[in-house]
C-alpha positions as a Markdown table, in Angstrom:
| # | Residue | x | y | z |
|---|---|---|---|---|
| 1 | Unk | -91.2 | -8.7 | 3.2 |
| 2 | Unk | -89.1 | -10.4 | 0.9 |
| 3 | Unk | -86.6 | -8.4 | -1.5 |
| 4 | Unk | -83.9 | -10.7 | -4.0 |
| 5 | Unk | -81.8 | -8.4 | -6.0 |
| 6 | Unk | -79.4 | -9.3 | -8.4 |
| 7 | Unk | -79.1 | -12.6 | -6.8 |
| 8 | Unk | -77.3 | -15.1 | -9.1 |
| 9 | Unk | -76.2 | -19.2 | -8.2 |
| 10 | Unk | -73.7 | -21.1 | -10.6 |
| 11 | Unk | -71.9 | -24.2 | -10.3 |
| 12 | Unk | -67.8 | -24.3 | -11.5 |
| 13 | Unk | -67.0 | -25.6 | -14.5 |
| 14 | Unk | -63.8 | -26.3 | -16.2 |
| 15 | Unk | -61.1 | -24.0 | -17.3 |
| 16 | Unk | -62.8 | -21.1 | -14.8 |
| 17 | Unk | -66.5 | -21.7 | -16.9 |
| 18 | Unk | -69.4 | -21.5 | -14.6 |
| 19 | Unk | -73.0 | -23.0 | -15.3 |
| 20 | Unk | -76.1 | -20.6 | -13.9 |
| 21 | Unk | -79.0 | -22.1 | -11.9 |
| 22 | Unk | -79.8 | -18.5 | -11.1 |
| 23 | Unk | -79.4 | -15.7 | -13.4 |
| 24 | Unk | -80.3 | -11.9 | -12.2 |
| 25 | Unk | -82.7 | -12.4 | -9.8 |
| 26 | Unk | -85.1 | -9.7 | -9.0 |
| 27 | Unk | -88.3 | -10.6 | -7.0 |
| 28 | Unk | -90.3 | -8.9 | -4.3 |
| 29 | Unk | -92.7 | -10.6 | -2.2 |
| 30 | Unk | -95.0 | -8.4 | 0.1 |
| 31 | Unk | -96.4 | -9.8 | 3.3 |
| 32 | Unk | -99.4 | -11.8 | 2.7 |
| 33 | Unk | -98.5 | -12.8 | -0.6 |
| 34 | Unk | -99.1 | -16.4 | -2.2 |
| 35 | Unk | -96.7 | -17.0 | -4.9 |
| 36 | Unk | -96.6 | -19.8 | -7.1 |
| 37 | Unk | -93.0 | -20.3 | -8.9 |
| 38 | Unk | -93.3 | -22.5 | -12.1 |
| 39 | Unk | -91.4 | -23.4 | -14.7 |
| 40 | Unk | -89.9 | -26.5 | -16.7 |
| 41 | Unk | -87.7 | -29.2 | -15.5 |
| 42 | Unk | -84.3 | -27.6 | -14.3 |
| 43 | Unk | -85.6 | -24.4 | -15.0 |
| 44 | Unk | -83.8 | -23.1 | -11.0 |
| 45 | Unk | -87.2 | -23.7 | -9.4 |
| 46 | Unk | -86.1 | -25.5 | -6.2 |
| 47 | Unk | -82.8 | -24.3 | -6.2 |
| 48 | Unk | -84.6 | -20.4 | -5.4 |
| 49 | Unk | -86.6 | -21.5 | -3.3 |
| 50 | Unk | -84.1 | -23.2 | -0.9 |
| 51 | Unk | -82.1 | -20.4 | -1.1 |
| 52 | Unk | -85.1 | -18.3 | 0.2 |
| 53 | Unk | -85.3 | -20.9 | 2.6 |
| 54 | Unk | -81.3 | -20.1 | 3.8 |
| 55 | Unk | -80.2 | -23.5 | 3.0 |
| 56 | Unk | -78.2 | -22.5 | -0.1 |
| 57 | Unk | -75.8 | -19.9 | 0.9 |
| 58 | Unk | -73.3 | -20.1 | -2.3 |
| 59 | Unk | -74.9 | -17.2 | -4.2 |
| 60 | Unk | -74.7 | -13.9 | -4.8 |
| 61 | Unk | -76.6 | -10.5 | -4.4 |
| 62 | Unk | -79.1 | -8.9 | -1.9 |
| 63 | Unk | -81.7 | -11.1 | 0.2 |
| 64 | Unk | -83.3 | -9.4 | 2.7 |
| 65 | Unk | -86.3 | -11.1 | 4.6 |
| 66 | Unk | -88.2 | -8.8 | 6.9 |
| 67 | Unk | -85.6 | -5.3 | 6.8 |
| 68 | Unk | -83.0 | -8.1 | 7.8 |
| 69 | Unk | -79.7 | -8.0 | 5.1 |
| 70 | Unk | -79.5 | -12.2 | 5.1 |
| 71 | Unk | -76.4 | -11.6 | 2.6 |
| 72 | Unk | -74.6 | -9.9 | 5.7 |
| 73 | Unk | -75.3 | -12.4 | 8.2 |
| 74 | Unk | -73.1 | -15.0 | 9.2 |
| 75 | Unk | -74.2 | -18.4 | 8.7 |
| 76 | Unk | -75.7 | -19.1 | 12.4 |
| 77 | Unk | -77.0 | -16.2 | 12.6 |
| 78 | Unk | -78.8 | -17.2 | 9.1 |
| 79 | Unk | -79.5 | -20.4 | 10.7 |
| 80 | Unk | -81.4 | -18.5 | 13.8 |
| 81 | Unk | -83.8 | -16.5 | 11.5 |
| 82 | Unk | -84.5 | -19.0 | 9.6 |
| 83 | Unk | -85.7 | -21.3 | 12.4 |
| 84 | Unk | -87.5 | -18.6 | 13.8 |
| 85 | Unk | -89.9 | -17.3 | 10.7 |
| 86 | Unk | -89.7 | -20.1 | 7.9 |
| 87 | Unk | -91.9 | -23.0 | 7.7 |
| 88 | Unk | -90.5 | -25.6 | 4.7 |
| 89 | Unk | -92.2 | -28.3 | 2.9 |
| 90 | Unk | -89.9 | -30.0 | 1.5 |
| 91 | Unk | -90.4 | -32.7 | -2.0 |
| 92 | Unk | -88.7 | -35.3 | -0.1 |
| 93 | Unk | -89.7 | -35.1 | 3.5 |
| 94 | Unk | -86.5 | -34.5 | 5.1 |
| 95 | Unk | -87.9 | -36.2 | 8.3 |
| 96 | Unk | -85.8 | -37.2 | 10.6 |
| 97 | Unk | -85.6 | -41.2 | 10.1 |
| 98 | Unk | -84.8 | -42.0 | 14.2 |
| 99 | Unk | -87.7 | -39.8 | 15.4 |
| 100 | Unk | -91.2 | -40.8 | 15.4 |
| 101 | Unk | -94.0 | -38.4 | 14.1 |
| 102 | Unk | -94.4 | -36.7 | 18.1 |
| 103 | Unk | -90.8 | -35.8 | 18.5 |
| 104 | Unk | -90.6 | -35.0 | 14.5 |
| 105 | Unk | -93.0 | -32.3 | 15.0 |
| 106 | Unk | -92.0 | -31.1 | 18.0 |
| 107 | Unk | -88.0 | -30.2 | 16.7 |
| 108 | Unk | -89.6 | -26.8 | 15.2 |
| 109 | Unk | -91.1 | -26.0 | 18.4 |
| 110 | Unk | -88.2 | -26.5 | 20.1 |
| 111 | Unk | -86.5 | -23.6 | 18.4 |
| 112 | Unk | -88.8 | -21.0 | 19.4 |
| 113 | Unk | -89.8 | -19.9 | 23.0 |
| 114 | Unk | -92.5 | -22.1 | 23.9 |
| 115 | Unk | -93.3 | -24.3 | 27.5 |
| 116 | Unk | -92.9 | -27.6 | 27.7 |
| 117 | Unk | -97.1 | -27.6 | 28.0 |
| 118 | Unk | -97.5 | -25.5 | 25.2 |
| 119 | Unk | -95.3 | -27.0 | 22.9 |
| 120 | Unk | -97.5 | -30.9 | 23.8 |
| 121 | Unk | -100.8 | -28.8 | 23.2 |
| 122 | Unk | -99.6 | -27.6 | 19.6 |
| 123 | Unk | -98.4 | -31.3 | 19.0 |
| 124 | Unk | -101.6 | -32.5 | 19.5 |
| 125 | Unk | -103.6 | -30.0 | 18.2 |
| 126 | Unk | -101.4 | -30.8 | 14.8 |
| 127 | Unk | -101.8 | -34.6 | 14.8 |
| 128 | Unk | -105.5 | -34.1 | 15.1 |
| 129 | Unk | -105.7 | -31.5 | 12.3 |
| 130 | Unk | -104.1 | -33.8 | 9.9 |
| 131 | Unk | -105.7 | -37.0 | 11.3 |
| 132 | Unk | -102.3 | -38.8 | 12.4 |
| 133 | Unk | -103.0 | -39.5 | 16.3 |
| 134 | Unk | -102.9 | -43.0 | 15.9 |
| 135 | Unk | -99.6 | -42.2 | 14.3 |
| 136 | Unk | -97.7 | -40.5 | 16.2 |
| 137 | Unk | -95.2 | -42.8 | 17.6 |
| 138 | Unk | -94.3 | -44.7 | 14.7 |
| 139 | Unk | -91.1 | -43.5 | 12.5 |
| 140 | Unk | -91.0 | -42.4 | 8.8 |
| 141 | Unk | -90.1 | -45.6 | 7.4 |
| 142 | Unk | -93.2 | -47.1 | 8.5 |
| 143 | Unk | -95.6 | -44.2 | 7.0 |
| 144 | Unk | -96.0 | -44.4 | 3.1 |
| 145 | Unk | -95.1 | -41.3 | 1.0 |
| 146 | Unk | -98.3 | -39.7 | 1.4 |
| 147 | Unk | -98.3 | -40.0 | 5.1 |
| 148 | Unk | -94.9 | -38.7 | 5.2 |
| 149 | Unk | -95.7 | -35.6 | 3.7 |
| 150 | Unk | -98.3 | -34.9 | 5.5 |
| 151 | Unk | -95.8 | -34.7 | 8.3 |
| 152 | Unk | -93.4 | -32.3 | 6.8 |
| 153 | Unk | -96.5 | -29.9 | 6.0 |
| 154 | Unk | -97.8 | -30.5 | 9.7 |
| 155 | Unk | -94.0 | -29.7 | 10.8 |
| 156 | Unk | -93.9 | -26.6 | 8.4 |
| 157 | Unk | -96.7 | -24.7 | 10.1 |
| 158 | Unk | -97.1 | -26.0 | 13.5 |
| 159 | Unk | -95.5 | -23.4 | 14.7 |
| 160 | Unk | -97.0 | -20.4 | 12.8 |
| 161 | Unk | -94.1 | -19.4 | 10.9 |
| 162 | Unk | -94.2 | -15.9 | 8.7 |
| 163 | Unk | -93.6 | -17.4 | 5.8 |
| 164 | Unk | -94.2 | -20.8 | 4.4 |
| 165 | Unk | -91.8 | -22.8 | 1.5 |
| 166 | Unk | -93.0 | -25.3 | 0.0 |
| 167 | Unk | -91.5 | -27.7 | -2.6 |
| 168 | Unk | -94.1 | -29.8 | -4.9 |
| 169 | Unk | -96.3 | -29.8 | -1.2 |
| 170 | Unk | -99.1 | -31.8 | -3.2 |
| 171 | Unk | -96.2 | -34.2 | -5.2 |
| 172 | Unk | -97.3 | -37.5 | -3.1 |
| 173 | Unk | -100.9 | -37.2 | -2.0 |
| 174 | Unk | -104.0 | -38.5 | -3.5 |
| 175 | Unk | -105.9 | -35.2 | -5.3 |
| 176 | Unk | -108.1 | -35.2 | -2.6 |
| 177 | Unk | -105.3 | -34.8 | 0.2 |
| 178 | Unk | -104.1 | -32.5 | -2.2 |
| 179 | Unk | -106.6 | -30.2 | -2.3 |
| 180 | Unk | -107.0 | -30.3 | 1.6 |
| 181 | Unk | -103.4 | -29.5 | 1.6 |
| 182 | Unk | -103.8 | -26.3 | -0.6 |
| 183 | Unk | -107.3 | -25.3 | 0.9 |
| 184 | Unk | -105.3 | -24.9 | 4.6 |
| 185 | Unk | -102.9 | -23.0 | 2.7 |
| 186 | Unk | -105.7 | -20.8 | 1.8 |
| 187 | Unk | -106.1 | -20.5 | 5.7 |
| 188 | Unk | -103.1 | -20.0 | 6.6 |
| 189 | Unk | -102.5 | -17.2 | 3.7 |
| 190 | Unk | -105.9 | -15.2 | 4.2 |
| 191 | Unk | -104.9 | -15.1 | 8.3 |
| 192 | Unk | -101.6 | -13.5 | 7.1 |
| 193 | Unk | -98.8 | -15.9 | 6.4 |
| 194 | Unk | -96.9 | -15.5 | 3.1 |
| 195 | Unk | -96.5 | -18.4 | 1.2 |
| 196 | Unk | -94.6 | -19.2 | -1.8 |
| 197 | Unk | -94.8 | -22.8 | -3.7 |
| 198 | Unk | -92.9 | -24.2 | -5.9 |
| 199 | Unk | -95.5 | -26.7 | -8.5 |
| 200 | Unk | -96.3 | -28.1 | -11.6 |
| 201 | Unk | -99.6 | -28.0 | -11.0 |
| 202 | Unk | -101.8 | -25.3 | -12.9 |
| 203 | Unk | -104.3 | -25.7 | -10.3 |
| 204 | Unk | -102.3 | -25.2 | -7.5 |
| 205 | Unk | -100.9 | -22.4 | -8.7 |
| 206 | Unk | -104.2 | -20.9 | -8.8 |
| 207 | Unk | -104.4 | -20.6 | -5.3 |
| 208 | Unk | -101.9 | -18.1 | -5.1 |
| 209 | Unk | -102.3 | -14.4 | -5.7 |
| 210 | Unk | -99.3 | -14.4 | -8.2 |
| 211 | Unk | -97.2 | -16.8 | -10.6 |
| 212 | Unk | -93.7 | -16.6 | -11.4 |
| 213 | Unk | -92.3 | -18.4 | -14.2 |
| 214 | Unk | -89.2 | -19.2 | -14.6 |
| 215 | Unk | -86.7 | -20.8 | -17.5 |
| 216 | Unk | -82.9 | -21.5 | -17.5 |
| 217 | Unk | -82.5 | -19.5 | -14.1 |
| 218 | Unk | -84.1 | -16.2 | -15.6 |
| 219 | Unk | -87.6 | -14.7 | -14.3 |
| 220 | Unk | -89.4 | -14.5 | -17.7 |
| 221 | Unk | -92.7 | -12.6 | -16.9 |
C-alpha cells in the first residue's frame, strides 16, 4: 500500500553543506499493517511521517501510496489524495482555533462525497464515541490538552480514512484515555485500516504488528 524508496530530506547549510533528517529511505507498508516508528529525540521520526502524510513535499525519491506515484503529482493533486485516504493525528492538535468541536470535525467530511444528513449523523455518532456532546460547540481554547486531542483523533477517523498517521496520539491523555485511544486503534486496524504511529511508548508500540526504529534519519533494523 505504501512503497518509500530512496527517499531522502535535508535542510541547506552553508557553503552548499546539507544536514539529513532523512537518509535512504526504504520502507514498505502492506494494507492492514500497524506500524510503530521509534526512535530517539531527532532521530527524523515526525519528519517521515509528515511526509507520508504529504505535508512535507521537499524531499527526494519514490512515494507511492496505493499504485499512485505521489513524487509525480503536482501539489493539489497531492493535496486531493491526501484528503481523501489519510486520517492524521497530529502531537499538537492543529485544530482550527475559530471553529468549535462540530464544525472542527466536520472539515474532513467535507472533503469527501457525503450529504449534508450523512455528514451530521457521522458528527454525532463521533462526539458520542469519544464522550464530547456536551462539547461540541465550544472552541479549542476552552478544551484542556487532553480534550483537544481527543478531537484531532475523533477528526482523523471520522471519516474512515485508509490509512491513519498519528504523531505521539497518546502524548496528552491520562494512561487510561490512552489506552482507549490505542484499543480503537486496534479496531480500526483489525476492520482493515493501516495505521502507522509515531511513539515513545514501548507499550504502544506493542499494538502494532511491526516497529521501525530509526536514528540520525537512517532505518536501523
Amino acid at each position: 500500500m505504501i512503497k518509500l524508496r530512496n527517499i531522502e530530506r535535508n535542510y541547506p547549510l552553508a557553503k552548499q553543506q546539507f544536514f539529513y533528517v532523512l537518509r535512504d529511505i526504504n520502507l514498505g507498508v502492506a494494507e492492514g499493517d500497524f506500524v510503530s516508528i521509534r526512535g530517539p529525540s531527532g532521530a527524523g521520526k515526525s519528519t517521515l511521517l509528515h511526509l507520508l502524510g504529504m505535508h512535507d513535499f521537499g524531499w527526494t525519491g519514490e512515494y507511492w501510496l496505493d499504485d499512485v506515484a505521489i513524487h509525480q503529482l503536482k501539489p493539489k493533486e497531492r493535496t486531493t489524495l491526501r484528503n481523501e485516504k489519510i486520517g492524521f493525528v497530529f502531537q499538537n492538535y492543529n485544530l482550527l482555533d475559530d471553529l468549535t468541536v462540530y464544525e472542527n470535525l466536520d472539515i474532513p467530511l467535507s472533503y469527501r462525497r457525503f450529504s449534508k444528513s450523512e455528514r451530521a449523523g457521522l458528527v454525532a455518532d463521533s462526539l458520542d464515541r469519544f464522550q464530547m456532546v456536551g462539547k461540541k460547540d465550544l472552541y479549542p481554547r476552552q478544551l484542556s490538552g487532553g480534550q483537544q486531542q481527543l478531537v484531532s483523533i475523533a477528526r482523523a477517523v471520522i471519516a474512515s480514512p485508509k490509512v491513519i498517521l498519528a504523531d505521539e496520539p497518546t502524548g496528552n491523555l491520562h494512561s487510561s484515555q490512552g489506552e482507549e485511544i490505542m484499543q480503537l486503534f486496534e479496531k480500526l486496524n483489525d476492520a482493515g485500516t493501516t495505521i502507522v504511529q509515531v511513539t515513545h511508548s514501548e507499550k504502544n508500540a506493542g499494538h502494532g504488528n511491526r516497529i521501525i526504529q530509526l536514528r540520525d534519519g537512517w532505518i536501523v533494523n
